[in-house]
C-alpha positions in Angstrom: -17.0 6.0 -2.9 -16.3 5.7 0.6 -15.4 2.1 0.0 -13.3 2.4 -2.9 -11.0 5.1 -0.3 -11.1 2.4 2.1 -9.7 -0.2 -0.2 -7.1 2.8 -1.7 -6.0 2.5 2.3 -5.4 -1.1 2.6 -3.3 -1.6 -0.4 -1.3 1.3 1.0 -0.7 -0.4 4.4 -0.1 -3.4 2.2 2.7 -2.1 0.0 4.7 -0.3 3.1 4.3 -4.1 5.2 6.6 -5.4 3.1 8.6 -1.7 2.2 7.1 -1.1 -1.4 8.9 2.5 -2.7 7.5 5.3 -4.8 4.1 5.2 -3.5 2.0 7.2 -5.9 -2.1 7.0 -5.4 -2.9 9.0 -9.3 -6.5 10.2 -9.2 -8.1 9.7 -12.8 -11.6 10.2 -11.8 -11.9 13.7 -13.3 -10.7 11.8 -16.9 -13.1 10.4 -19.0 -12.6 6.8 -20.3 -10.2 5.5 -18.6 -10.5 2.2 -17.4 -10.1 2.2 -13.3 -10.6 5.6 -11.3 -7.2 5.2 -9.4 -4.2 4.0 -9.8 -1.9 2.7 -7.5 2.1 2.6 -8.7 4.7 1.3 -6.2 7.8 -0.7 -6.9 9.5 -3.4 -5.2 13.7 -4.0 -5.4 13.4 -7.7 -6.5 11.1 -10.1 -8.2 10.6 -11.8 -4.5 10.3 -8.4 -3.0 7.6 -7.4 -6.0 5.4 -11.0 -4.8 5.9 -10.5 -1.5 4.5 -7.0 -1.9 1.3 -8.3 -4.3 0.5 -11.1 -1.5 0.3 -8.4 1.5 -1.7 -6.2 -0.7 -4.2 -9.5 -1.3 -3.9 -10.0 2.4 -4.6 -6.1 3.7 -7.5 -5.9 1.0 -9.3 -9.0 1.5 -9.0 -9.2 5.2 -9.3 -4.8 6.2 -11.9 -4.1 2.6 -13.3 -7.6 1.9 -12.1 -7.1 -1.7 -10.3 -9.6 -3.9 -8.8 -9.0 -7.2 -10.3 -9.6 -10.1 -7.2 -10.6 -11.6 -3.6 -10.4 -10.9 -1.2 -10.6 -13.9 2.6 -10.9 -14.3 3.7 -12.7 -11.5 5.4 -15.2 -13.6 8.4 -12.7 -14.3 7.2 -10.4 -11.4 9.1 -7.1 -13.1 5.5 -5.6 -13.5 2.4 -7.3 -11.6 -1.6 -5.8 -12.1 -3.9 -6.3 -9.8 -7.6 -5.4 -10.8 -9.7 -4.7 -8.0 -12.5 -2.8 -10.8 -11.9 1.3 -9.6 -8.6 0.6 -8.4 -6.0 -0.6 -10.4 -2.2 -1.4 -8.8 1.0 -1.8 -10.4 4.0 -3.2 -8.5 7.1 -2.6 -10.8 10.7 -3.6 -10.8 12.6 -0.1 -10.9 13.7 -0.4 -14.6 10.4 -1.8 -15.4 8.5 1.4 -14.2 10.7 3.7 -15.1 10.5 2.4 -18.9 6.3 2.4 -18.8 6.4 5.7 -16.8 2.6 5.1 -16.2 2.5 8.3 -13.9 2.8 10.5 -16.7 0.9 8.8 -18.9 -2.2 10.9 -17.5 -1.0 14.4 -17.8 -4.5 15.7 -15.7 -4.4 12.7 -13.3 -4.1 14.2 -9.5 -0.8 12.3 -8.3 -0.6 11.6 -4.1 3.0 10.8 -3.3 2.8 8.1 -0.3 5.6 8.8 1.6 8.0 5.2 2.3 8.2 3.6 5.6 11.5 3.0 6.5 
């Protein structure tokens, strides 16, 4: 468990290096069937901004947790990317795009951390 907070960590610092917004960490480890125990929701302004933002979380994980994706999808269009690190699942959204899927509410007993952005 320890580890799997460790990595949460990492993709945190690696969202705010390159100023990912609306930071929420949603706990679903008290939900049955779901398929990661955390989520990890952030959004980037662009399509760079979104890539830049999956790279440093690659980076921050691989070099601070020794973890590497599983898979990373949607970089083609980069308005939603997924990254699958197993228990911890994070979604870098454009701002339309997230609002639209509104994934934080899509677990109505998930514990949500808001992550406060770097400025």
């Amino acid at each position: 468990m320890n580890e799997t907070k460790e990595l949460i960590q990492h993709i945190i610092e690696g969202i705010q290096e390159k100023k990912g917004k609306r930071t929420i960490v949603a706990d679903l480890t008290s939900i049955s069937d779901t398929i990661a125990n955390y989520f990890i929701i952030c959004q980037g302004n662009s399509p760079s901004q979104v890539t830049a933002i999956v790279e440093s979380v690659r980076d921050f994980a691989r070099k601070g947790a020794d973890a590497r994706p599983y898979a990373v999808d949607g970089l083609r269009n980069a308005s939603w990317v997924a990254m699958d690190y197993a228990d911890v699942l994070v979604h870098v959204f454009l701002p339309e795009t997230r609002d639209f899927y509104d994934l934080e509410h899509l677990w109505a007993d998930a514990k949500l951390t808001e992550i406060p952005d770097l400025d």
